[in-house]
Each structure stands twice: as structure tokens, then as C-alpha cells.
N, C-alpha and C positions, 0 to 999 in steps of 0.2 A: 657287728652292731653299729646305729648311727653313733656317731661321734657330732652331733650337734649338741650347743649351746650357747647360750649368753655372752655375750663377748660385752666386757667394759668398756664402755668409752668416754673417754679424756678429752676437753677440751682445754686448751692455754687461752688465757686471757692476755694478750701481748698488751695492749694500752685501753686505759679506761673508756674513751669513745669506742669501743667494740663491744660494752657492757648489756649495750641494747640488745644485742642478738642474743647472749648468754639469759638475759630474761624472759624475750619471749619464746626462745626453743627451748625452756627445760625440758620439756619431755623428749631432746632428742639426746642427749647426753647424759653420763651420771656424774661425773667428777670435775672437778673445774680445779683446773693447776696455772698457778699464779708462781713468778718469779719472786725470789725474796727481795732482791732490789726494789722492783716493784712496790711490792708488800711494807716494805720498809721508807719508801718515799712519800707513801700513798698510804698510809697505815690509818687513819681514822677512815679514810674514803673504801681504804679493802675492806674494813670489819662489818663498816655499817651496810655495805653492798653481799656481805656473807651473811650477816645476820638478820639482813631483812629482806629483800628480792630473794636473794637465792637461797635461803636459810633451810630449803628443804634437800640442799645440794651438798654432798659430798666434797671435800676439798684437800690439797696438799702443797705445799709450798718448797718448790725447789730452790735448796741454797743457795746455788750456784758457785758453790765456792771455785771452782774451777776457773772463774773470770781472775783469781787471781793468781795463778799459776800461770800465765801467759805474758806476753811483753806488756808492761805499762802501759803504752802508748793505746791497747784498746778498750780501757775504760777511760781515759782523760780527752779531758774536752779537745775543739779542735780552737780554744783560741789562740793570739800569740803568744798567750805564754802559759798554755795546756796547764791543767791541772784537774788532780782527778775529780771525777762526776759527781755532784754532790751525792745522787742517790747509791751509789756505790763508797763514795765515803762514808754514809750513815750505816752502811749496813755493815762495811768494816766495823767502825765503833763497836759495832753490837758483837760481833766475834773476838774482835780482841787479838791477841799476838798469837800467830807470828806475824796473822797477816795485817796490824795494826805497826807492826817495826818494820814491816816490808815496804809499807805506803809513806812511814815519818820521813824520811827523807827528799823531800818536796823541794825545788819542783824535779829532781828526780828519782823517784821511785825505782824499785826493782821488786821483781815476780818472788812470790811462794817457791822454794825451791825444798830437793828431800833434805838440805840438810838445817833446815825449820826444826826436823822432826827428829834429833837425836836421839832421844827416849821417848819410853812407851806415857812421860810424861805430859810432851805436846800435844801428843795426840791424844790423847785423853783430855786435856785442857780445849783443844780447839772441837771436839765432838759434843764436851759440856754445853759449850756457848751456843753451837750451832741447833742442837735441839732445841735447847732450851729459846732461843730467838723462833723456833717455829711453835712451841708450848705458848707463849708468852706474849709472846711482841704484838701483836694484833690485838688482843686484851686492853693492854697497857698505853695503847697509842691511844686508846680513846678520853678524853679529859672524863676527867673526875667529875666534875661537873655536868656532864651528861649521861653519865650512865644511869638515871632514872628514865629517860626517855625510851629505853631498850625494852622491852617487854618482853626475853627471853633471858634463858638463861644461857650468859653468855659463855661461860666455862666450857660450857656444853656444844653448844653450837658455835663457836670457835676452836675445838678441838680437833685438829688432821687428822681425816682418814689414816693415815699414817706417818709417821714421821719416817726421814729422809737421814743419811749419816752422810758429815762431810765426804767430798770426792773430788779428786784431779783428775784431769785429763791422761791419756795414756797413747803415744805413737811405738811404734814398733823400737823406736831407739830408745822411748822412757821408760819401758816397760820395767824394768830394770831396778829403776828408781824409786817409779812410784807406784806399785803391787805391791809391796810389801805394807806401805803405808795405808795404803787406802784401804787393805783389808785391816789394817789396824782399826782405821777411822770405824770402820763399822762393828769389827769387837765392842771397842769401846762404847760407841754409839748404844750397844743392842745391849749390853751392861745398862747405862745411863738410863732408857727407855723402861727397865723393866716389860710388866707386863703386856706394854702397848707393843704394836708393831711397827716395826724398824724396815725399811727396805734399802737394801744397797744401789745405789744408783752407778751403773759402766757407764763411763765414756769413753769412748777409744776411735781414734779414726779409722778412716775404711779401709786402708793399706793393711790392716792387722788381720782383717778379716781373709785376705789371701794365704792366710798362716796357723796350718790348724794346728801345729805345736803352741805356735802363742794362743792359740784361743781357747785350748786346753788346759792352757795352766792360769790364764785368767778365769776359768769355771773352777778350778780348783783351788783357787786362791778363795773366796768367795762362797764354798759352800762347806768348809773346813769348820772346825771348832767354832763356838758360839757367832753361828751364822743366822743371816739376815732371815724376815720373814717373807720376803719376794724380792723381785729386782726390776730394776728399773734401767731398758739398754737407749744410748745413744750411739749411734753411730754419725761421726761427724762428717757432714755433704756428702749425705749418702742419697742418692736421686735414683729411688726404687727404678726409677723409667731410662735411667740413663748407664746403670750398673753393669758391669759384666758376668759372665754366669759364675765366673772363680768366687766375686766378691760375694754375689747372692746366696752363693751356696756356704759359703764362710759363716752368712748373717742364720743361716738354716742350721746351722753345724750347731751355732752359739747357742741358739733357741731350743733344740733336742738337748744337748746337753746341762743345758741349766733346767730345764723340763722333766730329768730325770728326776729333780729334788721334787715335782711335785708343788713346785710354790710357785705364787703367779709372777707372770713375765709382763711387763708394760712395755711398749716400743715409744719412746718420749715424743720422736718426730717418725712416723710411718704412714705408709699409705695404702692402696687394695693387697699390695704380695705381704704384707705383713698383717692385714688383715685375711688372707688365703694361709698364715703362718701359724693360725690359731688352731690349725686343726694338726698342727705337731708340738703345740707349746706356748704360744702366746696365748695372754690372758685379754690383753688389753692394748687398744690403739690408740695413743693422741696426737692431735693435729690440731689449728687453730681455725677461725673462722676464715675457711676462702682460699687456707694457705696454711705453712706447714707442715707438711708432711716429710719436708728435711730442711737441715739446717746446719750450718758450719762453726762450731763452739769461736769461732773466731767470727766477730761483728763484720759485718759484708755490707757497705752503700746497697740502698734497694734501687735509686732512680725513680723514674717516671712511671706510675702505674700504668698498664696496660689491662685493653678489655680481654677476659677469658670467661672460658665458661667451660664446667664443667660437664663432659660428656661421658657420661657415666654407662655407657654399653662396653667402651672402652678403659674406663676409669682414669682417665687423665684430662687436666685441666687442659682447653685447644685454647688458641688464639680464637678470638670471638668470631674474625673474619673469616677462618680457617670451619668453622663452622657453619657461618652465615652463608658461605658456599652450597654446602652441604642440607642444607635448606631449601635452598631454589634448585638445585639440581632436579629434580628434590630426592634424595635419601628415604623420606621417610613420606608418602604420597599423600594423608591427610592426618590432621591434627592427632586423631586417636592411635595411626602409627606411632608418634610421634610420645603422646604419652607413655604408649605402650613398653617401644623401646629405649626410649629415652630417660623420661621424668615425669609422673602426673602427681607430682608436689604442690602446694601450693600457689608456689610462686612463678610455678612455671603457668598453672590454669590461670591467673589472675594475671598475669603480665602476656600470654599470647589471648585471651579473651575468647579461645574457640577456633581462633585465625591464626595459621604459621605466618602468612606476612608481617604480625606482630612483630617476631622476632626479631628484630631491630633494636626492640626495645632494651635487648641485654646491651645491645654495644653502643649508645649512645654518646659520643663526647663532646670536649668542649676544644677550642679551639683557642691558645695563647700564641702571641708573638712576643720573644722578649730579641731588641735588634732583628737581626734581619734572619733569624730563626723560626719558623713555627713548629711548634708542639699539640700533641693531642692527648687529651686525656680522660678517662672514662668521667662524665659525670656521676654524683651525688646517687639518681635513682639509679641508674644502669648500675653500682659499686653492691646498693643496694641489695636489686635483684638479682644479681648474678652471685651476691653473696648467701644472700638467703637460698636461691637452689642450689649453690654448693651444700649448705648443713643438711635441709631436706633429700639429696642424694646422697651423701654421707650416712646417714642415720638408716636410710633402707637398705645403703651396703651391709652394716654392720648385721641390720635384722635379716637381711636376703645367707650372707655367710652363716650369720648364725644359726641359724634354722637348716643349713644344707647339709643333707643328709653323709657325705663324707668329701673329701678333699677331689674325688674323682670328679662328680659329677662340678664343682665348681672350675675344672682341669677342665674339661668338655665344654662350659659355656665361653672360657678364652679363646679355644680354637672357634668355635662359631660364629665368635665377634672379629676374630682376626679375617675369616675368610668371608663375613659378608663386610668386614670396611676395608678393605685392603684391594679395592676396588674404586676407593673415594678417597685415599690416601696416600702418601707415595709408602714405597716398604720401609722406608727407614723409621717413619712414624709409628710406626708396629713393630719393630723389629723385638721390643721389649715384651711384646708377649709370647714369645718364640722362645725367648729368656726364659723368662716366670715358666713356661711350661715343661721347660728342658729341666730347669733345676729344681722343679717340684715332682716332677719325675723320676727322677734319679735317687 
């Protein structure tokens, strides 16, 4: 029988100048996941952007309590004399101890650690706060004095699609540690919740994923007595494109087995093999706008943005140049090849005009000297455009997967893309769908 359907999709809102795009594409996404940090620094700016642009949108707020299970030093500032981040201290406040006695010691702090968690009392006390900060906090940030101007009801339309139960990070050495707790966190949590639903959120780096003893008993930890009502997996810098097939096939393992319960799987940072992953288990993909689709639980410098664009035959974001080649060769002989195979999204018809020599248009930059350096960097429209046909090829992945009649036949358009670009690319640039096809095979 087909095995097609609906696949959710998640968009993160990283910082409020990206708000634009979350309004004018609601109809390519359904859920908008918003950091609590965030949510917490920006709390009258979140509510009123949930409650009224996007108030026909589905929403969830991850705690993130995991930022404080890590060294100090990656949520404090970088000045001389570091101190933690305002918006991460507020959102402390809001949880409270352990991890409010972990941060007093200023200016040095120390991480969350399991033995925070001596009784089934902590943990129950930090799952309190933590729901309750996504029940609440957004509500309450808005002054008193303006909730006449609201003309919803806010209880309502500030209500999470689901709520979230605290969660720490997990390496192959903590497992140890923090699996016992963390399926506490969600007992508790799913108690606390009552009848609303609860989802467990994994994070685990990608080292674990080589280890199907551990990835076993992390599904079994997790679907045991008063278990969650879906899950929600991160895997940390995990780079679907860059993966080996042991790791991918670890991330396949995870997703069948938690697939046996039946209840939806979200991939927090994923990209096309995790939306090809829907048709053994995955419910749902999120990514942000333009970017996203992995990420390392550990805060990473970005640098100098550079031009990409995505090329959706292949599903991977190229280097603009690495494409703009690919153009004049030409790849793709006139413009309607071109939608054909590539993109006839909006933003791709409106920014090439009918004409591939447009194509420029995506990589446009600006040009700074600071000393005797020069730097280049995408302009303002070019960020735009190439950002906008990132979401419009995203959103017909989703519809193109969803709709395909079984896993096979999307197995079969990898290999036809591999063998007509791999001709315009070196192999190395491909090599990952060699991957995806080896380990979805198997």
C-alpha cells in the first residue's frame, strides 16, 4: 500500500529580524518553535508576534534547559569580566534551583550536574517551573495595561501545541548519568501536564549514534511507564551531508524504534534524509529559515555570511559560485529547464525575470575593507532572495515526500540526480547520496 502523507513542518525562529519571512510564508509551514531564552528576553515581542501575525500558527517553546548542563563559559558574555547573558539569566530565574544555585556563584558559575538531582524531589520541582514557564510566561510578560488592545483570547492562542519536559544533553560517557534523570524529567513532566501533551525532547551527540546498545536503551528509557506523548530528537552537529553511513544508520535505528510506539517523531535540526526518514517514522522536520538543518548543542562563532543557494535536485545548500558555474555551463539549457529542475517558486520567477543570466542576482555582494583586508559579503536583497527560495524549495520537499507513493521511488530520484550532476560536480560533493542510498537500503 502507499505509505504517503503529511509530514509537519517546524520552522525555529532564531532572532526576531527573521519574523518577516515566518509572516509572509505561513502557508509553508505549520509550527513555529521559538527558544525559551528567546521567548523569555523578548516576551511581550513573542506574544504579541504569536497572537497576532501568526496567531493562526501552531507553536512550542523549547526550554533548552540543556544550556545549562554545559561549561559556563557558553552562555556568559565575552566581556572582561564574563558574566552570564542577561536573557539566560532571566530564564534561569524563571526555573529556579538547581539551576538558579548553579549560576549564584558569580563570576564563577558551575554547570547543572546529576547530582542537582538527588531525589525524585528535584526533579519534580525543576519540571514544575519548566512547564509551567511555557503554560505562563508569555501571558504574563504582557503588561497589564495592554491587554485590552488584544482582541483574542489569549489563554487560547498562547497555549503550546505541546508542551516540552526539562532535558540534558547525553554523550556516550553521560549516558550514565543523565538517562535516568531525564526520563525522570518527563514522568514528572507528563504527571504535571495532565491531559495536555507532553513530548520528550533527546539530545544526544552523534558519537552515540554508532552504538545500538546505547540507542536501545535510550528508547527504552523513554517509552517505559508514564511515557511522553511524542519525541522530539536532536542529534548534536550532525551534518546529514557530511555523516558516515554507521552514524546515519544509528539515526534510522533510533527513528524505527521509537516509531514502534506509534507516536510522532520530530527531528529538531534535520534536513532531506530526515525528511526521506518519514517514511520509517519521522513525523516531522525542523529547520530555520535559510539554515538549520544541524546544529551543535554547544554555541559555535558563525563568521562572515557567505552567498549559497539552495539546490534542490540535490538537496543541499552550494556555494552561490559553485552554482553560478552551473548556469553558464549551462546545466540546465533554458530558463524552463531550469524551473523544471530546479525551482519555479516565486522567488526564483521574480528574481531571474524569464532570463538565467539574471542569476547573479542571488550572489550579489558588498565589498568592505577593514586594514589591509578585504571581505565580501552577501548583500541585504541577495540574503533575501536566496533566502526566500530556500523556504519555497523546502516547503515542495516536504509536499514532493509527502505525497511519494513509498520510500522506493524517492531512493530512485537520488540515484538520477546523482548521475546526471556528478558530471558537474566533483564526487566528493555527492558522495552523500551514495550514503542516504546505501543506508536507506539496508
Amino acid at each position: 500500500m502507499p505509505d504517503n502523507k503529511p509530514i509537519e513542518h517546524y520552522l525555529r525562529l532564531g532572532i526576531f529580524s527573521e519574523q518577516g519571512f515566518f509572516e509572509s510564508n505561513k502557508d509553508k509551514y505549520d509550527v513555529v518553535v521559538i527558544n525559551a531564552n528567546l521567548a523569555s528576553y523578548f516576551g511581550p515581542a513573542t506574544a504579541t508576534l504569536l497572537s497576532g501575525m501568526l496567531k493562526d500558527k501552531k507553536y512550542i517553546v523549547d526550554p533548552v534547559t540543556h544550556a545549562f548542563g554545559h561549561n559556563p563559559r557558553y552562555i556568559m558574555t565575552d566581556d572582561e569580566k564574563p558574566k552570564v547573558k542577561t536573557s539566560i539569566e532571566t530564564l534561569a530565574s524563571y526555573y529556579g534551583p538547581p539551576i538558579t544555585t548553579s549560576l549564584a556563584n558569580q563570576p564563577n558559575p558551575r554547570a547543572v550536574n546529576e547530582r542537582d538531582f538527588p531525589t525524585i524531589s528535584e526533579i519534580s520541582r525543576l519540571a514544575e517551573r519548566v512547564i509551567r514557564f511555557q503554560e505562563k510566561f508569555l501571558i504574563e510578560s504582557i503588561p497589564a495595561d495592554d491587554l485590552k488592545y488584544f482582541d483574542v483570547d489569549l489563554k487560547t492562542i498562547l497555549k503550546p501545541y505541546f508542551f516540552i519536559a526539562p532535558y540534558f544533553y547525553m554523550e556516550s560517557s553521560t549516558i550514565d548519568r543523565w538517562l535516568d534523570i531525564n526520563s525522570g524529567l518527563v514522568s514528572e513532566s507528563k504527571r504535571i501536564v495532565g491531559t495536555n501533551k507532553l513530548y520528550a525532547e533527546i539530545v544526544i551527540d552523534r558519537g552515540i549514534l554508532d552504538d545500538k546498545i546505547a540507542i536501545s536503551r535510550i528508547v527504552d528509557a523513554y517509552i517505559g511507564p508514564n511515557a511522553c506523548d511524542g519525541f522530539l530528537i536532536w542529534i548534536s552537529d550532525l551534518s546529514e551531508h557530511e555523516a558516515a553511513s554507521s552514524t546515519l544508520q544509528g539515526l534510522k535505528q533510533l527513528v524505527v524504534e521509537l516509531g514502534k510506539t506509534g507516536k510522532p517523531i520530530i527531528n529538531l535540526f534535520g534536513g532531506y534524509f530526515s525528511l526521506l526518514l518519514t517514511k520509517l517514522g519521522i513525523t516531522g522536520v525542523c529547520h530555520g529559515p535559510g539554515y538549520g538543518e544541524d546544529r551543535d548543542v554547544i554555541p559555535v562563532g558563525g563568521g562572515l555570511p557567505t552567498s549559497k543557494f539552495y539546490l534542490t535536485p540535490i538537496h543541499q545548500r552550494m556555494l552561490y559560485r559553485h552554482v553560478e558555474i552551473m548556469v553558464r555551463t549551462p546545466v540546465w539549457p533554458t530558463i524552463n529547464d531550469f524551473y523544471r529542475e530546479v525551482c519555479a517558486g516565486q522567488a526564483c520567477k521574480t528574481t531571474l525575470e524569464g532570463d538565467l543570466s539574471n542569476f547573479y542576482r542571488f550572489g550579489q555582494e558588498k565589498i568592505s575593507q577593514k586594514g589591509e583586508r578585504t571581505y565580501s559579503f552577501p548583500t541585504t536583497d541577495a540574503r533575501y532572495r536566496t533566502t526566500q527560495h530556500y523556504l519555497e524549495a523546502k516547503s515542495q520537499e516536504f509536499n514532493d515526500v509527502g505525497s511519494a507513493a513509498n520510500l522506493n521511488v524517492l531512493i530512485e530520484q537520488l540515484i538520477a540526480a546523482k548521475s546526471k550532476y556528478e558530471q558537474y560536480l566533483t564526487g566528493a560533493q555527492l558522495r552523500y547520496l551514495d550514503t542516504w542510498v546505501s543506508v536507506l537500503k539496508s
